[in-house]
C-alpha positions as CSV (number, residue, x, y, z in Angstrom):
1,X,-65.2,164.4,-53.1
2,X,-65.2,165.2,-49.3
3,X,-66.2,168.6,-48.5
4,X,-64.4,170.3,-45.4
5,X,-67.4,172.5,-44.9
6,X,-70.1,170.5,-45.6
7,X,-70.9,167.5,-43.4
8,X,-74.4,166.2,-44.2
9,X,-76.4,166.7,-46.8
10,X,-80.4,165.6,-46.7
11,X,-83.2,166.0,-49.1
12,X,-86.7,165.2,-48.9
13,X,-88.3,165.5,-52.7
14,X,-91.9,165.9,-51.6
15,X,-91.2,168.6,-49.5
16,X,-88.5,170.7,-51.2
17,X,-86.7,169.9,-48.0
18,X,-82.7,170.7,-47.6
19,X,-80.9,169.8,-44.5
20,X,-77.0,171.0,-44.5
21,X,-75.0,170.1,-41.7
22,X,-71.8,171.9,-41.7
23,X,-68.6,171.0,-40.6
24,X,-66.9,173.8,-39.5
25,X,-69.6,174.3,-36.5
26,X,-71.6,171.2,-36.3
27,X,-75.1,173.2,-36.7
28,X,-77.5,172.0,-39.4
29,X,-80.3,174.0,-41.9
30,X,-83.2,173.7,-43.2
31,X,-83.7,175.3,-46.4
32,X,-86.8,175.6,-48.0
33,X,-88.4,175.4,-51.6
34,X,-84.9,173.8,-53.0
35,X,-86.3,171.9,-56.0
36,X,-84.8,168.2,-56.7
37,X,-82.8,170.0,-59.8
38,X,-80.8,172.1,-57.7
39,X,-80.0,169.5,-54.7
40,X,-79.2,167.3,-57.5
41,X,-76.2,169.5,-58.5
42,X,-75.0,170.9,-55.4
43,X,-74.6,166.8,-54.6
44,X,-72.9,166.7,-58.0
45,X,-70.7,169.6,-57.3
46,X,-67.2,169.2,-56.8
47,X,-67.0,172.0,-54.3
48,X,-70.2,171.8,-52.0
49,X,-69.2,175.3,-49.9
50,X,-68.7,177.1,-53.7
51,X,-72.1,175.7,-54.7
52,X,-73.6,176.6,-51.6
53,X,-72.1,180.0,-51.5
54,X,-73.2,181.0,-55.1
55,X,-76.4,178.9,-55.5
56,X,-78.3,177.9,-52.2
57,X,-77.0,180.2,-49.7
58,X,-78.8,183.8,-50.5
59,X,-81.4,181.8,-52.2
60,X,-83.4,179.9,-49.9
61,X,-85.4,180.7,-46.6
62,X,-82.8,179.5,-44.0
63,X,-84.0,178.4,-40.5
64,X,-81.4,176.6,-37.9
65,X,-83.3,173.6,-36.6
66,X,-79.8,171.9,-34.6
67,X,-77.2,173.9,-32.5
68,X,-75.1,171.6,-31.2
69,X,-73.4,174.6,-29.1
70,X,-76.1,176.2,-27.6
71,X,-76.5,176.4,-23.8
72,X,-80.4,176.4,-23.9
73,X,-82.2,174.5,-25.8
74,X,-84.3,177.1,-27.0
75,X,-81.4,179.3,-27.9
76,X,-80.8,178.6,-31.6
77,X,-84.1,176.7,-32.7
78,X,-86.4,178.4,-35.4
79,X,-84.5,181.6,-35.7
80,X,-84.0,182.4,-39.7
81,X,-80.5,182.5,-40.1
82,X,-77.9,182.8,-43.4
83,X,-74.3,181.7,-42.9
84,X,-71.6,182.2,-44.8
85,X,-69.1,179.3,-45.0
86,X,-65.4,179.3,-46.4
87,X,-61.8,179.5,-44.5
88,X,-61.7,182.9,-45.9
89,X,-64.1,185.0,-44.0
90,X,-63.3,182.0,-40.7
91,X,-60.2,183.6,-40.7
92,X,-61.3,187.1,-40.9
93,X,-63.8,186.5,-38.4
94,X,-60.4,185.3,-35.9
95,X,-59.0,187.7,-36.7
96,X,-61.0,190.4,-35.9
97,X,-62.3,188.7,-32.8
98,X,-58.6,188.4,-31.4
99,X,-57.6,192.1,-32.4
100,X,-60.7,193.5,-30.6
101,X,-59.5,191.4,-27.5
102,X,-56.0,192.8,-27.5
């Protein structure tokens, strides 16, 4: 099934290598020391942003490697970085942004 938070999903076996693109921001991870078990079910689960929430997310050493929004080039690269994905805390996120704007 499709997954409207996750866009891309990589793996690279020798390396304990994940790359997750995600949809709702276009930036893409690297997470390290994910063994082949684990990327195996997160590809078999039927919601990738619920299996990356609850078993990848506060897990693994997170490190941005592609910002497709940032206005230098250096701006985003390399920095160690956890998001949290889900409509839920999107919209609280909006929310909060457009009340403190008011």
């Amino acid at each position: 099934m499709p997954s409207t938070v996750i866009g891309q999903i990589d793996y690279d076996a020798a390396t304990q290598s994940l790359w997750i693109r995600f949809v709702t921001n276009g930036r893409r991870y690297l997470y390290s020391g994910v063994p082949p078990e684990e990327h195996a079910a997160f590809r078999r689960a039927f919601s990738k942003g619920t299996y990356f929430n609850q078993h990848i997310r506060d897990r693994y050493e997170a490190t941005l490697v592609d910002d497709p929004k940032a206005t230098r080039p250096d701006a985003a690269v390399g920095k160690s970085l956890l998001p949290s994905v889900g409509e839920g805390g999107a919209k609280r996120r909006m929310r909060g942004a457009i009340s403190r704007h008011r």
